[in-house]
C-alpha positions in Angstrom: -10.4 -49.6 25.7 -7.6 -51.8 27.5 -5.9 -50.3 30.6 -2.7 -50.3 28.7 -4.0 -47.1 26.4 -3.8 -43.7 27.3 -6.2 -41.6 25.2 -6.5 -38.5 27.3 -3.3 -37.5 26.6 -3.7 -36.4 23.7 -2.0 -36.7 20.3 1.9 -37.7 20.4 4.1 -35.7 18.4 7.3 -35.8 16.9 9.5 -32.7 17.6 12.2 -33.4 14.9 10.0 -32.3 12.2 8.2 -29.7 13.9 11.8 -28.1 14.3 12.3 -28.8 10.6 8.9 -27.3 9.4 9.8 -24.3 12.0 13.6 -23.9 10.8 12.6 -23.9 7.3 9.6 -20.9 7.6 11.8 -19.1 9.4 14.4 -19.0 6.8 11.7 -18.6 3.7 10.8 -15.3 6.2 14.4 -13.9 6.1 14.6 -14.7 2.2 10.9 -12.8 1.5 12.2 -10.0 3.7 15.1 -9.9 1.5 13.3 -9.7 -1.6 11.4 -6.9 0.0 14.3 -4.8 1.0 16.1 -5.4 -2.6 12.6 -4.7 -4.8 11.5 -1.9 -2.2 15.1 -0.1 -2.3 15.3 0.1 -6.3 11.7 1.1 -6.3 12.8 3.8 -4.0 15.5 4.7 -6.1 14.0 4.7 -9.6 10.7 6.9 -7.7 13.7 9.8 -6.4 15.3 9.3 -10.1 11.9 9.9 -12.1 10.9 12.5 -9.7 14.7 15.0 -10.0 14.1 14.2 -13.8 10.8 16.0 -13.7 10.5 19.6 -15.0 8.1 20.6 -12.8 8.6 19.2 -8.9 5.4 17.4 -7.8 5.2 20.0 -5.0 4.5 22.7 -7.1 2.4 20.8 -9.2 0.3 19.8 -6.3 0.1 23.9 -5.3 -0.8 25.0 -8.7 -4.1 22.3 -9.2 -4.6 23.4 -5.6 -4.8 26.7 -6.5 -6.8 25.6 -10.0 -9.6 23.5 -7.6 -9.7 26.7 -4.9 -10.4 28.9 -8.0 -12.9 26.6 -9.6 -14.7 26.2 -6.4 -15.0 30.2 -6.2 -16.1 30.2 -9.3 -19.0 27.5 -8.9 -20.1 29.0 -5.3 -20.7 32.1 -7.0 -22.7 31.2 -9.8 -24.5 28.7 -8.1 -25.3 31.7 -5.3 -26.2 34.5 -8.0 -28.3 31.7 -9.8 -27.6 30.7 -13.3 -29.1 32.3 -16.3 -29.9 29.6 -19.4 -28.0 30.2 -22.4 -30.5 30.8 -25.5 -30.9 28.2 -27.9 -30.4 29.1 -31.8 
C-alpha cells in the first residue's frame, strides 16, 4: 500500500444515482399505492353491490347457522350424556 491510498475510508460513492435509484422507488411506491386504492375501492364496491343484491343479509344468515350449531351442539351433549343406544342391524 503507497501513502497516497486511503483504504480506511471506505467505499466512495456516487450520490447522483443513489438519488436516481431513490427518486424512482419512491415513485413505483406512489404508483403501487395507487393500484391499491383503485383495485381495493371497486373490490369494496362490487362486495356492498353483491351483498344489497342478496335475499337473505349475511347477518341473519350468520344468526340462523348460529342458532343451527347451538341446537346441534344441544343435541350432541345430550345424547352423548344419556349414552347412545346401537341401532339393530337387519
Amino acid at each position: 500500500m503507497s501513502n497516497g491510498e486511503n483504504r480506511g475510508s471506505g467505499p466512495q460513492f456516487r450520490t447522483a444515482p443513489l438519488i436516481t435509484s431513490a427518486a424512482m422507488v419512491g415513485a413505483g411506491t406512489v404508483i403501487v399505492l395507487a393500484g391499491l386504492a383503485v383495485g381495493g375501492g371497486h373490490l369494496l364496491s362490487v362486495t356492498r353491490q353483491w351483498v344489497n343484491e342478496m335475499e337473505v343479509p349475511p347477518s341473519e344468515l350468520a344468526r340462523a347457522k348460529w342458532a343451527q350449531a347451538k341446537t346441534a351442539v344441544a343435541a350432541g351433549a345430550q345424547t352423548w350424556q344419556n349414552g347412545s343406544r346401537p341401532v339393530p342391524s337387519r
